[in-house]
C-alpha positions as CSV (number, residue, x, y, z in Angstrom):
1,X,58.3,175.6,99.6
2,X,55.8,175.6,103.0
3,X,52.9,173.2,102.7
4,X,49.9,175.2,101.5
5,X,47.0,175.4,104.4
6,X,43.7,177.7,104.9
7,X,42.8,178.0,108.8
8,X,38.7,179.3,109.4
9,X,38.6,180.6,112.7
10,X,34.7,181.0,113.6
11,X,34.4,183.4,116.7
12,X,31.4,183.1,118.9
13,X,30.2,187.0,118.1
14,X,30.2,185.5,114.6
15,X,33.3,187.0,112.8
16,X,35.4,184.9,110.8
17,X,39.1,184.9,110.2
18,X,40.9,183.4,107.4
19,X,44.9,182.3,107.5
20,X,46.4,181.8,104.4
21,X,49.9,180.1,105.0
22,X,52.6,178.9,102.2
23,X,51.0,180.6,99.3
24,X,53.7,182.9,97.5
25,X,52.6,186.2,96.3
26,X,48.8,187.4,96.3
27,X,47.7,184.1,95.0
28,X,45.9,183.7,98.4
29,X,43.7,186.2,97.7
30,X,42.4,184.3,94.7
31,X,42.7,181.1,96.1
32,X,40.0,182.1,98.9
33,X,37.7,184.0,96.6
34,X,35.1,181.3,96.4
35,X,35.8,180.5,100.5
36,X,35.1,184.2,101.0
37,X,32.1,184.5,99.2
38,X,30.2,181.5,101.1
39,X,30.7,182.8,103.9
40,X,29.3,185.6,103.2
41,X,31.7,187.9,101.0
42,X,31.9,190.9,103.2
43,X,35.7,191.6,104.1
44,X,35.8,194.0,106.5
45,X,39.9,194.0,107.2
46,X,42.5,192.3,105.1
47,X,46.4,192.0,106.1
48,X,48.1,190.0,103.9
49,X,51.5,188.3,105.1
50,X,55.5,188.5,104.7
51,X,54.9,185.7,102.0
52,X,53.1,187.9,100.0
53,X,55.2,191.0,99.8
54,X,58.4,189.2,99.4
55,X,56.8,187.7,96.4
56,X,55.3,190.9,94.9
57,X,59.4,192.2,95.4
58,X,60.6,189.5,93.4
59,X,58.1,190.0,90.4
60,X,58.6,193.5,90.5
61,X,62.5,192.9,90.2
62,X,62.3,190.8,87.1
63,X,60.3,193.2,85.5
64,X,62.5,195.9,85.9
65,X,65.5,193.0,85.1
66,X,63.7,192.6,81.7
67,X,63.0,196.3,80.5
């Protein structure tokens, strides 16, 4: 497994960008909750990465494996 890091990218207009990297499946997205809402909680776009959807595909595949 990748080594789990958040990057904050503060750009001078004032926008903020947050990279989530080596977090499997949409655990990112509550693993930056509390991040999101100090700076403000107001997402205005959200692209979540390769990580994510392969994990979402594997939890989707054992549930239809298990009926």
């Amino acid at each position: 497994m990748a080594e789990e890091s958040v990057e904050v990218v503060i750009a001078a207009d004032g926008t903020v960008e947050v990279h989530v990297q080596g977090v499997e499946g949409t655990r990112c997205l509550q693993d930056t909750d509390e991040l999101v809402r100090l700076l403000g909680g107001d997402v205005q776009h959200q692209m979540l990465t390769e990580e994510a959807y392969q994990q979402a595909e594997a939890e989707e595949q054992d549930r239809l494996w298990q009926g």
